[in-house]
LUMFIDREN-738410 format. One line per field, with one value per residue (C-alpha): residue in one letter; chain; residue number from 0; y, z, x negated. Coordinates in steps of 0.02 Angstrom, whole numbers, plus 50000, padded with zeros to 5 digits. Each point is the difference from the previous one (the first is absolute). Last residue first. Layout:
! residues N
roba = c(a	...) $
dolum = c(A	...) $
rodo = c(NUM	...) $
y = c(Y	...) $
z = c(Z	...) $
x = c(X	...) $
! end
This chain:
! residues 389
roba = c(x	x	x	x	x	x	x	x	x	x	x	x	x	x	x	x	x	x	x	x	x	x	x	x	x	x	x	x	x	x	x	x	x	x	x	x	x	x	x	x	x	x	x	x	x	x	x	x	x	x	x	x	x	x	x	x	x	x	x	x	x	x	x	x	x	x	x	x	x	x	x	x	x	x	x	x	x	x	x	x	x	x	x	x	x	x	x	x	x	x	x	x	x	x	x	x	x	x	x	x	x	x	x	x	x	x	x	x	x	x	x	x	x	x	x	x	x	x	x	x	x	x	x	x	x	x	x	x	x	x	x	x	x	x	x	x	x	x	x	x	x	x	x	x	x	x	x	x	x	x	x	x	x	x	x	x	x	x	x	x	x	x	x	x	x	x	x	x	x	x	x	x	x	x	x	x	x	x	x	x	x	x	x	x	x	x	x	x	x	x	x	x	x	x	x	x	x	x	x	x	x	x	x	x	x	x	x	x	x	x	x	x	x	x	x	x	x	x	x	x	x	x	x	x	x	x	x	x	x	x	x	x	x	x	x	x	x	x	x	x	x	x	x	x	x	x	x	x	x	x	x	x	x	x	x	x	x	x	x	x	x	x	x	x	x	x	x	x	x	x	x	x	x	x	x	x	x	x	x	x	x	x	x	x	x	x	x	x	x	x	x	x	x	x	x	x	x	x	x	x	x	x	x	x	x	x	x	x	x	x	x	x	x	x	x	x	x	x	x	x	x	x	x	x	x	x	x	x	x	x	x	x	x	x	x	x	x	x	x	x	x	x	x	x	x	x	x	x	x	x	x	x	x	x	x	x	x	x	x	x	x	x	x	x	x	x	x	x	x	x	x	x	x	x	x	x	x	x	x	x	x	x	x	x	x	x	x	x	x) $
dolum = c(A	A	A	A	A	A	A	A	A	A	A	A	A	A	A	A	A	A	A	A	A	A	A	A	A	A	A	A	A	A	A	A	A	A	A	A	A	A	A	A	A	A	A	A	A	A	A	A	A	A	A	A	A	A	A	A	A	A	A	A	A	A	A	A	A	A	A	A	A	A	A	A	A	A	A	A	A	A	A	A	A	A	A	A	A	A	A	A	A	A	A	A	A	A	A	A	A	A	A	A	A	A	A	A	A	A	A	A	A	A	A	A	A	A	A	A	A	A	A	A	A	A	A	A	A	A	A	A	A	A	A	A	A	A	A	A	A	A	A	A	A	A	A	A	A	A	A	A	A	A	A	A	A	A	A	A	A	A	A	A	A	A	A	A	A	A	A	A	A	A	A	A	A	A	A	A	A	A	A	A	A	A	A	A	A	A	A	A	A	A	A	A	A	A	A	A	A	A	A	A	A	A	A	A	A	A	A	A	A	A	A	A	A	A	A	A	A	A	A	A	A	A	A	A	A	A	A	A	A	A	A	A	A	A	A	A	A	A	A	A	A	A	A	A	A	A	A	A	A	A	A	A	A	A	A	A	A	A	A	A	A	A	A	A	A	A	A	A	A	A	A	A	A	A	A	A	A	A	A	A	A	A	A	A	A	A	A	A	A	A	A	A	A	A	A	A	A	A	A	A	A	A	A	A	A	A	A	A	A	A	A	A	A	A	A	A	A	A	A	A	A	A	A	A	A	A	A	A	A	A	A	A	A	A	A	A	A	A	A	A	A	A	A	A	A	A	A	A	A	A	A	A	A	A	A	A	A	A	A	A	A	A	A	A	A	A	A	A	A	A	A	A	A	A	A	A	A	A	A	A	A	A	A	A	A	A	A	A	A) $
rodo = c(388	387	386	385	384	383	382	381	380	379	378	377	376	375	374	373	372	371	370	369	368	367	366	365	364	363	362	361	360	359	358	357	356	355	354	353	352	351	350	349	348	347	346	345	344	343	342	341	340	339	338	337	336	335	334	333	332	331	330	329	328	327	326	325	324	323	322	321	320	319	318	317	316	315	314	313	312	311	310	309	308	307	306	305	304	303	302	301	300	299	298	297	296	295	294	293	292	291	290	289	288	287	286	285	284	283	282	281	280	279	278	277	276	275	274	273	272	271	270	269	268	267	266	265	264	263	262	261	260	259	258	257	256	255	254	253	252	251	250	249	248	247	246	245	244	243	242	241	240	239	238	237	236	235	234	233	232	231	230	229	228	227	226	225	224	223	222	221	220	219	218	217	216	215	214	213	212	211	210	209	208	207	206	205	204	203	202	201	200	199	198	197	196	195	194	193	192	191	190	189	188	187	186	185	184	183	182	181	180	179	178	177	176	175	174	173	172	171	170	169	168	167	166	165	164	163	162	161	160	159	158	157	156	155	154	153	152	151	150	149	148	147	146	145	144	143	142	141	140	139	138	137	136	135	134	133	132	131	130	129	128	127	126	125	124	123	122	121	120	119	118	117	116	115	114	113	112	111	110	109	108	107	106	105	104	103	102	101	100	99	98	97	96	95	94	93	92	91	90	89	88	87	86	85	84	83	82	81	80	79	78	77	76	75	74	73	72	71	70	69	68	67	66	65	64	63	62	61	60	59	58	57	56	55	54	53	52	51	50	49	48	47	46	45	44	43	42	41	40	39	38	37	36	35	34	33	32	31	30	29	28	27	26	25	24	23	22	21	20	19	18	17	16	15	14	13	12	11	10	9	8	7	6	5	4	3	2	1	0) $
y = c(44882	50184	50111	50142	50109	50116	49970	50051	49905	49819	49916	49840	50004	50039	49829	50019	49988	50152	50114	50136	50035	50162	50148	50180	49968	49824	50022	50068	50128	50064	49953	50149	50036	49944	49856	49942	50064	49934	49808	49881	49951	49824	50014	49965	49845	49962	50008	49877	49873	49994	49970	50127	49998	50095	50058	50096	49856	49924	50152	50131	50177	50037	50076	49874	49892	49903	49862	49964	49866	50003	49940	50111	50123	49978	50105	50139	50109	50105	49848	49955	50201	49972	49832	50086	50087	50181	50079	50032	49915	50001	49891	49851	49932	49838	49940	49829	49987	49932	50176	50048	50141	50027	50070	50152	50043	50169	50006	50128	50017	50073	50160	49943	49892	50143	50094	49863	49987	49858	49888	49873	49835	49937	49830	49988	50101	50141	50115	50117	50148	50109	50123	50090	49816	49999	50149	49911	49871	49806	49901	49880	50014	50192	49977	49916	49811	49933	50178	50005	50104	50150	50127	49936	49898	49927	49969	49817	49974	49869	49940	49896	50023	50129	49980	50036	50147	49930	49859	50067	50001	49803	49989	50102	49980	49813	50051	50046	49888	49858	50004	50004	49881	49869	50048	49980	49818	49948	50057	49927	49838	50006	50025	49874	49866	50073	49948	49824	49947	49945	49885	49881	49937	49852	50086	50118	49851	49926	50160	50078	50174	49982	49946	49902	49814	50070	50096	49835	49886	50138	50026	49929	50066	50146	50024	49952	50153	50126	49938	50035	50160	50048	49945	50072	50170	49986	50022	50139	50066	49970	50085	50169	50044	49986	49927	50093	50024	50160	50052	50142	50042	50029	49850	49895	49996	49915	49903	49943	49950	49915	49901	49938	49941	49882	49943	49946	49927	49922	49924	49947	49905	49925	49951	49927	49889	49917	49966	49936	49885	49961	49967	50085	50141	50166	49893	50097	50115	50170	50048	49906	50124	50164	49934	50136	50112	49970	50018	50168	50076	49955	50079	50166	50016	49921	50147	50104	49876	49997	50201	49978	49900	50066	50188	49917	49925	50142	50126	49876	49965	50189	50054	49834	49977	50009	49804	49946	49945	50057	49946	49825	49899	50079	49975	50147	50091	50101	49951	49830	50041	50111	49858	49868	50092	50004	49821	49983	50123	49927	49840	50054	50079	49845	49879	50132	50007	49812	49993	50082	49878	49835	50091	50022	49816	49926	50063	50114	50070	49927	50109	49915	50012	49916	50064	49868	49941	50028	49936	50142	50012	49935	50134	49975	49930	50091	49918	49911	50102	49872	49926	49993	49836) $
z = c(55111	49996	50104	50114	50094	50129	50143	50155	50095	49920	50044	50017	50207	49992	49956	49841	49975	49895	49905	50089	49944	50046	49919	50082	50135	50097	50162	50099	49867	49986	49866	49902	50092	49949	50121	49962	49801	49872	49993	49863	49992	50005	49987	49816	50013	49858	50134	50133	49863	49911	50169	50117	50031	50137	50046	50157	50070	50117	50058	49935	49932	49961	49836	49949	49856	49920	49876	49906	49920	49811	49923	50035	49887	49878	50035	49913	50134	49994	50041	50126	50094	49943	50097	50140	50024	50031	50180	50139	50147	50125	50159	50075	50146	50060	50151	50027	50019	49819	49935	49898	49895	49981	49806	49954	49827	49900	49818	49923	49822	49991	50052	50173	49934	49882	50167	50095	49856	49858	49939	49831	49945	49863	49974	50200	50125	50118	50079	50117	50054	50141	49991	50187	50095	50069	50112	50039	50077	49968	50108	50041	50169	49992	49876	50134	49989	50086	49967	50051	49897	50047	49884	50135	50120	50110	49932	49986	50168	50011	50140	50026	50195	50004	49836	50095	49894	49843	50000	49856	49908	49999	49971	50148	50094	50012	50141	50165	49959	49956	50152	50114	49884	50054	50165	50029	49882	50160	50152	49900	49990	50181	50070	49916	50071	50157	49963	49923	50147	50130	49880	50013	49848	49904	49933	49891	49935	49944	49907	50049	50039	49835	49930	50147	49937	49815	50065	50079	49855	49876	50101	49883	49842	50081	50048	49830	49915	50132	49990	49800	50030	50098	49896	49849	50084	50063	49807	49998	50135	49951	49825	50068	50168	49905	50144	50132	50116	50110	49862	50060	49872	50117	49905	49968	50194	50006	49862	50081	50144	49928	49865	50127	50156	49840	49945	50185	50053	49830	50012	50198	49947	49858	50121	50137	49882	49914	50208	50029	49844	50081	50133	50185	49977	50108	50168	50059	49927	49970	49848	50070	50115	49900	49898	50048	50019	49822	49937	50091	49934	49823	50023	50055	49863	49866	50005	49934	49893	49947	49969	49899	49873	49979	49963	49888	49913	50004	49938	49870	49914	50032	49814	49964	49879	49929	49972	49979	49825	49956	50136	50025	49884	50046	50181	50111	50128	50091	49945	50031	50194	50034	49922	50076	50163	49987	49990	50142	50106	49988	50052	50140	50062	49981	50072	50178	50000	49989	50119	50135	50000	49996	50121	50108	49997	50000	50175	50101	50053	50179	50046	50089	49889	50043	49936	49961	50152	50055	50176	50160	50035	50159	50097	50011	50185	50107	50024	50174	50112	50029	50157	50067	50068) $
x = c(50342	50061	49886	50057	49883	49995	50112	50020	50103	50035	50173	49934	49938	50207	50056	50089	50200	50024	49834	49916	49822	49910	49938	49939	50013	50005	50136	49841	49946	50204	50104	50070	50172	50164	50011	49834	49931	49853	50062	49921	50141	50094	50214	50014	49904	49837	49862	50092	50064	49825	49902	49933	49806	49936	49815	49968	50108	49848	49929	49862	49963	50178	50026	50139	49998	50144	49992	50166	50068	50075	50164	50137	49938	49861	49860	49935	49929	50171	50093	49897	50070	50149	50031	49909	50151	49946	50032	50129	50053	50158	49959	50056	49882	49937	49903	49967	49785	50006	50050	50184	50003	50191	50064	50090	49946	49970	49921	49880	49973	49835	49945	49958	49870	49945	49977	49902	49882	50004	49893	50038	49932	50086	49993	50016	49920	50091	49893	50066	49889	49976	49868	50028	50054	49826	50043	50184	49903	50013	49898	50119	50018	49994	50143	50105	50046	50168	50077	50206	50131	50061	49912	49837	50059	50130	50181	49972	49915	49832	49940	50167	50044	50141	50065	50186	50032	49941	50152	50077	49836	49981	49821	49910	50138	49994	49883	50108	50149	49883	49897	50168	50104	49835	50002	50205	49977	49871	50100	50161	49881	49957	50152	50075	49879	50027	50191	49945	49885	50150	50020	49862	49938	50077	50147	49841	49916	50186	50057	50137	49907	49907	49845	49934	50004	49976	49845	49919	50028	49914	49872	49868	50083	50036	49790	49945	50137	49925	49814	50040	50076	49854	49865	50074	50006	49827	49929	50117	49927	49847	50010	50085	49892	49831	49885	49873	50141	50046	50135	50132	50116	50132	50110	49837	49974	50190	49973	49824	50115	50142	49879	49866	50134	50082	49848	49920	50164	50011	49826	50024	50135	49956	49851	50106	50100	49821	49939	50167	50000	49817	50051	50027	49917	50004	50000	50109	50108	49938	50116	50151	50002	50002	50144	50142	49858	49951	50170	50029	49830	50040	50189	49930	49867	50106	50108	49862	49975	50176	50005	49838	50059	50165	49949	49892	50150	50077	49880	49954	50185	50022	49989	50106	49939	49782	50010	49808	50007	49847	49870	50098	49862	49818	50078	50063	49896	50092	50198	49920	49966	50151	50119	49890	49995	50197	50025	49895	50059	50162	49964	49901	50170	50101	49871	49988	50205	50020	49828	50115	50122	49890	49876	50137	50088	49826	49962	49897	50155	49980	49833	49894	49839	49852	49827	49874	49898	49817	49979	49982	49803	49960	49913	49839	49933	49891	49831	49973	49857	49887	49935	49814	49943) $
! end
């Protein structure tokens, strides 16, 4: 008989289990605390996307009465928006290692109430971790997705204040147990917990007054000096004032700029050069342009009211829209329409002067749009035509 040579054995492979956590502030107490900060901050930026988002693209119905005071009613409340998503950052990723556990328990589903509870939660996880991050991208202007950034995330907006409201209402028992530091949840967990506890929600507010110290600059002016981190610096570009969208980007050269013309149509349809612009009336304003990424900056401006410049066409005043038309080859606000209230204001120009100075190609020479409390993807650069609706 010949013997055989016994096969090796495989290594046993080790079993497949979900992550376990230690930690002893993996607890309702923290994520209670933290998700008061994380609920208050989500709440802001989503009363302030509507105001950015219908200020954008305002109903047949609101276009006209669109409130044009306080000139820095937009810069501030975009200034808002994007400071407490910023913030949200920090305090998303605290919550969801405060509840990283409970998101691998085992077995995943237990009923089907459980099964229903795990997918809210897993939606508003999902929603919440979308927004703060394609905010953030949105912010740099950086957009490696194959869908309109604007629509979807206001679309994902809903779903994430909604998950929010669904999951309170579900937790609601467990957060008013472990609201405060009296509270009967938090007497109930062991007490040599509450000073790391602390610890870890000073470490947590310290981050988030970091980020907003070093990027709230970019709004709040006074605080420019520290707007370390914001990709954007108020004092930085071209006549001082920043340049989300360059000529070059647009296709606009000063070469093709040689036989400028503004048309204005209305009952009476009129053109004008850049040097009968500049002999008409001219008005000066000092108004902020404000941009969805956060940045804002005041600036003195010169230029015709567009008020006058309807008027002339034969338009009624205070009663007529306005279509705007830039010479841009493409992009999504090439075309602009301002409502009644916006075209008939004092303060909107059709702008022809920065800071003293003719505008520059980059800030939208010869003609641009400046007009208070609009988003600044409204302020037209470069425009060519006016049309009374």
């Amino acid at each position: 008989m010949t013997s055989r040579t016994p096969r090796p054995r495989r290594p046993a492979l080790p079993a497949l289990r979900p992550p376990a956590l230690t930690g002893r502030l993996h607890d309702a107490r923290t994520a209670t605390a933290v998700g008061r900060w994380l609920g208050a901050a989500f709440a802001v930026c989503f009363a302030t996307g509507l105001v950015s988002h219908y200020l954008q693209h305002p109903p047949d119905w609101l276009a006209d009465d669109l409130p044009t005071r306080p000139v820095w009613g937009y810069r501030l409340t975009q200034g808002l928006h994007v400071a407490t998503g910023l913030a949200a950052i920090v305090l998303l990723l605290v919550k969801l290692w405060a509840v990283y556990p409970r998101l691998f328990v085992w077995p995943p589903v237990r009923s089907v109430r459980h099964a229903l509870e795990r997918l809210s939660v897993a939606v508003l996880v999902a929603s919440a971790v979308f927004q703060v991050f394609t905010g953030l991208l949105n912010i740099v202007e950086w957009y490696p997705w194959p869908f309109s950034f604007v629509p979807v995330h206001f679309a994902v907006a809903w779903i994430a204040t909604g998950s929010i409201l669904l999951h309170i209402a579900v937790k609601a028992r467990q957060i008013g147990a472990h609201w405060g530091r009296r509270s009967a949840g938090t007497l109930a967990l062991p007490a040599e917990d509450a000073r790391d506890r602390r610890s870890l929600l000073l470490g947590a507010g310290a981050a988030v007054g970091v980020v907003t110290l070093t990027t709230v600059g970019q709004s709040f002016t006074p605080l420019r000096t520290f707007d370390l981190l914001a990709p954007r610096h108020p004092g930085h570009g071209p006549q001082g004032l920043p340049v989300n969208r360059t000529a070059a980007a647009a296709g606009v050269s000063a070469r093709g700029l040689g036989e400028w013309r503004l048309e204005v149509a209305g009952p009476r349809p009129y053109t004008l050069s850049l040097d009968a612009l500049r002999a008409l009336p001219q008005a000066r304003v000092r108004l902020p342009i404000a941009c969805v990424e956060g940045w804002s900056v005041e600036a003195h401006w010169g230029g015709v009211r567009v008020r006058d410049l309807v008027e002339r066409a034969g338009a009624r005043p205070g009663a007529v829209a306005v279509r705007v038309t830039s010479l841009e080859v493409s992009g999504a606000y090439r075309v602009m329409e301002m409502g009644a209230g916006y075209a008939d204001d004092p303060l909107t120009l059709l702008a022809l002067t920065l800071n003293g100075q003719p505008l520059s190609l980059d800030h939208g020479f010869p003609a641009r749009i400046i007009a208070p409390g609009r988003p600044g993807v409204l302020q037209t650069k470069w425009v060519h035509r006016l049309e009374v609706l």
